[in-house]
Every structure is written in structure tokens, then in C-alpha cells.
PDB file with SEQRES, HELIX, SHEET and CRYST1 records, atoms N, CA, C and O in Angstrom:
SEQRES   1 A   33  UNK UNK UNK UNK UNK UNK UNK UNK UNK UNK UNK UNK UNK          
SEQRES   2 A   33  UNK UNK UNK UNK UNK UNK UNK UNK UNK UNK UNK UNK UNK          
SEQRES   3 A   33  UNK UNK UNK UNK UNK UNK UNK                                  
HELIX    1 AA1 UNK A    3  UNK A   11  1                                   9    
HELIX    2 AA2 UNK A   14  UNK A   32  1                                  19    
CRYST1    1.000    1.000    1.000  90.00  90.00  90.00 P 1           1          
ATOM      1  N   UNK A   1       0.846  -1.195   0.000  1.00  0.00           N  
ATOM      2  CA  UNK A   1       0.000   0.000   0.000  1.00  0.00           C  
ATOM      3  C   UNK A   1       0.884   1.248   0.000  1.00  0.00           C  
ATOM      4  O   UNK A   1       1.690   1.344   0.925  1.00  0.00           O  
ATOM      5  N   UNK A   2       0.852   1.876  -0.597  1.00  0.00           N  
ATOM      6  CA  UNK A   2       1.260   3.467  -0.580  1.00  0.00           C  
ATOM      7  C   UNK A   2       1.174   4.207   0.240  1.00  0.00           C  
ATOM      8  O   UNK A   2       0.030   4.460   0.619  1.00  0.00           O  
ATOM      9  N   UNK A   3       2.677   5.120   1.106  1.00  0.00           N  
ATOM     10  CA  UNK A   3       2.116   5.918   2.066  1.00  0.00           C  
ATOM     11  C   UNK A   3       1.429   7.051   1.455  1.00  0.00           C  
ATOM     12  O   UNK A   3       1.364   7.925   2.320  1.00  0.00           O  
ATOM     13  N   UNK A   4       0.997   7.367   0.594  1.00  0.00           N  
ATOM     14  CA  UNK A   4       0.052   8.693   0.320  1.00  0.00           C  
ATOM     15  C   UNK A   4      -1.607   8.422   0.833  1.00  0.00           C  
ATOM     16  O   UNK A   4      -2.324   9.211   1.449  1.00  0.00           O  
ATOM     17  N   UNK A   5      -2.022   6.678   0.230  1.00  0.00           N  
ATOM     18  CA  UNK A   5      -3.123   6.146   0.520  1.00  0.00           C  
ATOM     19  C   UNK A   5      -3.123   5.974   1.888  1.00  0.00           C  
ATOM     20  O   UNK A   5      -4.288   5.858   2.267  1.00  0.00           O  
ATOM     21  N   UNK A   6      -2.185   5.892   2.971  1.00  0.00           N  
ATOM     22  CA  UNK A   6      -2.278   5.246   4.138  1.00  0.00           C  
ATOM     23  C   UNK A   6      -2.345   6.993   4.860  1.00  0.00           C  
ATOM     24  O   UNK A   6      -3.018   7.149   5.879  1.00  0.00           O  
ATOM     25  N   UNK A   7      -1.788   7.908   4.391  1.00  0.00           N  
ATOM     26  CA  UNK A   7      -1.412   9.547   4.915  1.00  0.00           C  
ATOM     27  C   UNK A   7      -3.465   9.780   4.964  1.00  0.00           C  
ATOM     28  O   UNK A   7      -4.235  10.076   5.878  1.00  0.00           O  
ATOM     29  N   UNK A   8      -3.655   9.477   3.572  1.00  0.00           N  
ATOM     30  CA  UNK A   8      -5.348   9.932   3.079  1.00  0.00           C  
ATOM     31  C   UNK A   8      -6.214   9.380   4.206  1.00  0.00           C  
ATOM     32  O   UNK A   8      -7.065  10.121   4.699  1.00  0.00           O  
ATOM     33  N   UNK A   9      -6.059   8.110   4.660  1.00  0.00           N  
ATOM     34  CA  UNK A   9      -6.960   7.141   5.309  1.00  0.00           C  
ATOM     35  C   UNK A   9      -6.926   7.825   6.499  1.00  0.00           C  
ATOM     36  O   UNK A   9      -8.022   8.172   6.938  1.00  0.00           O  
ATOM     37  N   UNK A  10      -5.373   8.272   7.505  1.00  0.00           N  
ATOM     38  CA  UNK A  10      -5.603   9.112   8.522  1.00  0.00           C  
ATOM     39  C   UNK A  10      -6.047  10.373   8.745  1.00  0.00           C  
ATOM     40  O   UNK A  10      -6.391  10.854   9.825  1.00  0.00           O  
ATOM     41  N   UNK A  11      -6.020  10.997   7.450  1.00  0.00           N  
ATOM     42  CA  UNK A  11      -6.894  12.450   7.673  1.00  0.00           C  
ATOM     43  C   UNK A  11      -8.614  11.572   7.579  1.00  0.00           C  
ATOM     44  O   UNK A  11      -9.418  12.333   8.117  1.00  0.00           O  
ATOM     45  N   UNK A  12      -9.114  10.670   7.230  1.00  0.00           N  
ATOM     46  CA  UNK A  12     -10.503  10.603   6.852  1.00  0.00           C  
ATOM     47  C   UNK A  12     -10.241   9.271   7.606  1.00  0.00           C  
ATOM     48  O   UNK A  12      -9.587   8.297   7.232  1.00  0.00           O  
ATOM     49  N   UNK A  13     -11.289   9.593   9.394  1.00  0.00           N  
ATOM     50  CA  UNK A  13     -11.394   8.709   9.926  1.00  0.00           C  
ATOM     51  C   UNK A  13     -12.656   7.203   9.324  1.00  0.00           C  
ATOM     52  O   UNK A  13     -12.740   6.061   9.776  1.00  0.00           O  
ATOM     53  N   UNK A  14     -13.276   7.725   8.431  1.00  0.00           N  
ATOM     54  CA  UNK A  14     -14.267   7.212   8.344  1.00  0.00           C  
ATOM     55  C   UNK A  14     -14.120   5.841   7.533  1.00  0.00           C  
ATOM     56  O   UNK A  14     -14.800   4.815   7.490  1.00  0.00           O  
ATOM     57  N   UNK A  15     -12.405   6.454   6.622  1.00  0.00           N  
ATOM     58  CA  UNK A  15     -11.499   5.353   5.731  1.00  0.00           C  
ATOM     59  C   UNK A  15     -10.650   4.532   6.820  1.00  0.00           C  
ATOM     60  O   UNK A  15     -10.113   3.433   6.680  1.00  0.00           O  
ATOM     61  N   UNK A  16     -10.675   5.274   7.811  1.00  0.00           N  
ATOM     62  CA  UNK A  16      -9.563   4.512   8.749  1.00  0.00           C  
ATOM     63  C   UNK A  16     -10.146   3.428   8.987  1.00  0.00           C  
ATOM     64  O   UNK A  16      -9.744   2.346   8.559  1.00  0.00           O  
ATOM     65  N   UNK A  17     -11.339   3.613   9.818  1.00  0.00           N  
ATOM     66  CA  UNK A  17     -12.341   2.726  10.207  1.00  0.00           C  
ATOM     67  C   UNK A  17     -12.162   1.706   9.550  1.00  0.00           C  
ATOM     68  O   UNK A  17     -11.688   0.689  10.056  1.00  0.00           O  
ATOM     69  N   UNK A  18     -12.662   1.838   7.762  1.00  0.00           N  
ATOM     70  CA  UNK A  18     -12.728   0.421   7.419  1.00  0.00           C  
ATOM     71  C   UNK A  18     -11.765  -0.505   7.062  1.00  0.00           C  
ATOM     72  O   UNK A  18     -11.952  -1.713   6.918  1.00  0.00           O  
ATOM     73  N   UNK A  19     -10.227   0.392   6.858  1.00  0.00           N  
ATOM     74  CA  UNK A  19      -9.302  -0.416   6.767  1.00  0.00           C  
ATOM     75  C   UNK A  19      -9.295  -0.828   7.897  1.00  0.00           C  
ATOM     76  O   UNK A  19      -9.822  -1.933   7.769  1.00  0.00           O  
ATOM     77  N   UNK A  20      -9.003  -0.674   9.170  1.00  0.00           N  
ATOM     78  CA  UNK A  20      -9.255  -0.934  10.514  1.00  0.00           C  
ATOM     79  C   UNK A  20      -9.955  -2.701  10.200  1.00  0.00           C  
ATOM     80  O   UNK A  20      -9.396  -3.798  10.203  1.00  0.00           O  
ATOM     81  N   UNK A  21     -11.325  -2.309   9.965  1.00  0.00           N  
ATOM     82  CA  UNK A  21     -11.816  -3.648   9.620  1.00  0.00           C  
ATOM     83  C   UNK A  21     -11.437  -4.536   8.740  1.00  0.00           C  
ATOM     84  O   UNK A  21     -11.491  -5.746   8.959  1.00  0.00           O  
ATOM     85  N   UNK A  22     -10.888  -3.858   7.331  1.00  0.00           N  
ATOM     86  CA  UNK A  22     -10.525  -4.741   6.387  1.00  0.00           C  
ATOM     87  C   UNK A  22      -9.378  -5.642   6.651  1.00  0.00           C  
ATOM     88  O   UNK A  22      -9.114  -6.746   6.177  1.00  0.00           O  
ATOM     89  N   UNK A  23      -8.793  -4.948   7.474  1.00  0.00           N  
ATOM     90  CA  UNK A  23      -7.301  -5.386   8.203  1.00  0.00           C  
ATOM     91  C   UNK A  23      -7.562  -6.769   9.275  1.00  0.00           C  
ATOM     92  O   UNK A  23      -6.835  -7.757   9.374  1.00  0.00           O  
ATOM     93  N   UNK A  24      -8.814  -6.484  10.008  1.00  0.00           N  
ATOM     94  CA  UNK A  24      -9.361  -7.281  10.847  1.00  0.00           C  
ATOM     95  C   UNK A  24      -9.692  -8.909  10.369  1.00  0.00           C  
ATOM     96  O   UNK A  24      -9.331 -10.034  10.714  1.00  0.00           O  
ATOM     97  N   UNK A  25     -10.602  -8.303   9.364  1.00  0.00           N  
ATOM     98  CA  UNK A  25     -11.235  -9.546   8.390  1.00  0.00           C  
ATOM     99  C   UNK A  25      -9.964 -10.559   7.408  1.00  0.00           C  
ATOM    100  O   UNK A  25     -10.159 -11.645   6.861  1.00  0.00           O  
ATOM    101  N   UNK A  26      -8.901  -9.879   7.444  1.00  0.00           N  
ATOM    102  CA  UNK A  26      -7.510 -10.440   6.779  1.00  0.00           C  
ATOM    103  C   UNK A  26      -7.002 -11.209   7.725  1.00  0.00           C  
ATOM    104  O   UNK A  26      -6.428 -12.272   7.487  1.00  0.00           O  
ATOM    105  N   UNK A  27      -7.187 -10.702   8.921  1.00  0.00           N  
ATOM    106  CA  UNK A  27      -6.365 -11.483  10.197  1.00  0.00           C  
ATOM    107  C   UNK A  27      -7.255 -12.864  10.166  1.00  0.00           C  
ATOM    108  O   UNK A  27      -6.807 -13.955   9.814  1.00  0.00           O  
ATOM    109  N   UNK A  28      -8.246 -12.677  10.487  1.00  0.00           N  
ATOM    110  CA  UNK A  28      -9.210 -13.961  10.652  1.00  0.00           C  
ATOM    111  C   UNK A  28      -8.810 -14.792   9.210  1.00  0.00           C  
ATOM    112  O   UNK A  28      -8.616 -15.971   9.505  1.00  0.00           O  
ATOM    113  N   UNK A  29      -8.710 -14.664   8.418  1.00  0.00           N  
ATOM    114  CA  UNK A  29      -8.729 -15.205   7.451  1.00  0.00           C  
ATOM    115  C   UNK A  29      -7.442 -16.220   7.667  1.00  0.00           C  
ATOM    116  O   UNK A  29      -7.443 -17.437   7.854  1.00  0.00           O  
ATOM    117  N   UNK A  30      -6.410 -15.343   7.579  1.00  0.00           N  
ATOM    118  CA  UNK A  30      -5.248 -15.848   8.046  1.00  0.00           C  
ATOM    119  C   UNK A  30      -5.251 -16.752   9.115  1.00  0.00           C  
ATOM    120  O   UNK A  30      -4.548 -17.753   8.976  1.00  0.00           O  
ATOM    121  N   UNK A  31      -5.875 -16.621  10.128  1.00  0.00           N  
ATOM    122  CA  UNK A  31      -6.231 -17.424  11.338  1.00  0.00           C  
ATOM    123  C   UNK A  31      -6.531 -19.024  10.839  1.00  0.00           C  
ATOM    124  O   UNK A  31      -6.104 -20.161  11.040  1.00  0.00           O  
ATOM    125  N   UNK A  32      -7.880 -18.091   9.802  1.00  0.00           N  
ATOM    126  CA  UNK A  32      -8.487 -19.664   9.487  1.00  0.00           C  
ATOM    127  C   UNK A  32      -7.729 -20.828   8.421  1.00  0.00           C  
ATOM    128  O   UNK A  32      -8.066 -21.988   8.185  1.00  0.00           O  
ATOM    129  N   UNK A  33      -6.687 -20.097   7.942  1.00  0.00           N  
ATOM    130  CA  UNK A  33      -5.946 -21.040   6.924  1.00  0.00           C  
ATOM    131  C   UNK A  33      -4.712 -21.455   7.733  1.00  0.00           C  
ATOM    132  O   UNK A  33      -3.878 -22.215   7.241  1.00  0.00           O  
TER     133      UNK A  33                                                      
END                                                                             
């Protein structure tokens, strides 16, 4: 990922959020394999 996209996501909590989750849902995944 690009720090410009990752700079964007912390000004706009609302993007944070879902990487937050998307990040979440990767872990589990990982978990489950």
C-alpha cells in the first residue's frame, strides 16, 4: 500500500475505520488457513 493512501486514510477517519476492519477480516482469514 502506498504511504500517500495510508497519509489519506488518517486524515478521513471514516477510511480509517474500514481499513481498521478490512485489516481485521484479513487477520481472521489468516487465522483460518
Amino acid at each position: 500500500m502506498h504511504q500517500n493512501v495510508l497519509i489519506q486514510n488518517l486524515k478521513h477517519p471514516i477510511f480509517y475505520q474500514n481499513f481498521i476492519i478490512l485489516r481485521n477480516l484479513l487477520n481472521r482469514v489468516i487465522v483460518l488457513n
